[in-house]
Residue, then its C-alpha position, 0 to 999 in steps of 0.5 A: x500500500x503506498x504511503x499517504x503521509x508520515x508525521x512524528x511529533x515529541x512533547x516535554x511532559x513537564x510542558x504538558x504539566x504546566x499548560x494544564x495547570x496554568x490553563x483550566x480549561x486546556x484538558x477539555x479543548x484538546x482531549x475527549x472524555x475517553x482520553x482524559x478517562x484514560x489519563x485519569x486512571x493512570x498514576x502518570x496522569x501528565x505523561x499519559x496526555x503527553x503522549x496523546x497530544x504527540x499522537x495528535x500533533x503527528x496524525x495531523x502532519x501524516x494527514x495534513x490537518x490542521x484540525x480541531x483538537x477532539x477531530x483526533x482521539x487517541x484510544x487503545x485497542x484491547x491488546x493496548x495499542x494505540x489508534x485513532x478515532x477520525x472525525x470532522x476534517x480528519x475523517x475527510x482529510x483520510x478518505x478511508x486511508x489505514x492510519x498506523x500509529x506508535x506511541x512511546x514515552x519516558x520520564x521526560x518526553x512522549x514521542x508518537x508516529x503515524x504513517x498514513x497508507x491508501x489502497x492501491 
């Protein structure tokens, strides 16, 4: 399958940290309640969303957003790998393309990459 778009992206969980603590409402503009569940349940709330904002940053550059925030959700299948819900611009902008997506994070930093494939 040929390849649509690549995007990668890597965020600083402090940054993450900070914005939210500085901006109450950032959670609620950028991540779907399914996300902020999931970073709530977890003991690393910061690195969690980190990660989730990475993976949107890189879904938009593989797609060739910009889109709104909540267009991409970042969810875990039930063996726990991440993939994407599209909506809005998103959806459109993939028309029906296979979105991959690997996500990985630290201490420090939350990394993600998504490459974009179409049927031939």
């Amino acid at each position: 399958m040929p390849i649509l778009g690549v995007g990668t992206d890597i965020v600083e969980t402090e940054r993450i940290r900070e914005v939210c603590e500085r901006d109450g409402g950032f959670i609620e503009r950028v991540f779907t309640p399914t996300e902020r569940n999931y970073a709530d349940s977890k003991p690393s709330k910061y690195l969690h969303l980190a990660a989730r904002f990475a993976a949107k940053e890189a879904v938009a550059k593989a797609l060739g957003g910009p889109f709104g925030w909540k267009e991409v959700e970042v969810v875990n299948n039930a063996d726990g790998k991440p993939m994407v819900n599209l909506s809005g611009r998103a959806i459109e902008a993939a028309a029906g393309a296979t979105v991959h997506l690997s996500v990985s994070h630290t201490k420090h930093y939350a990394s993600a990459v998504a490459v974009v494939e179409v049927e031939e």
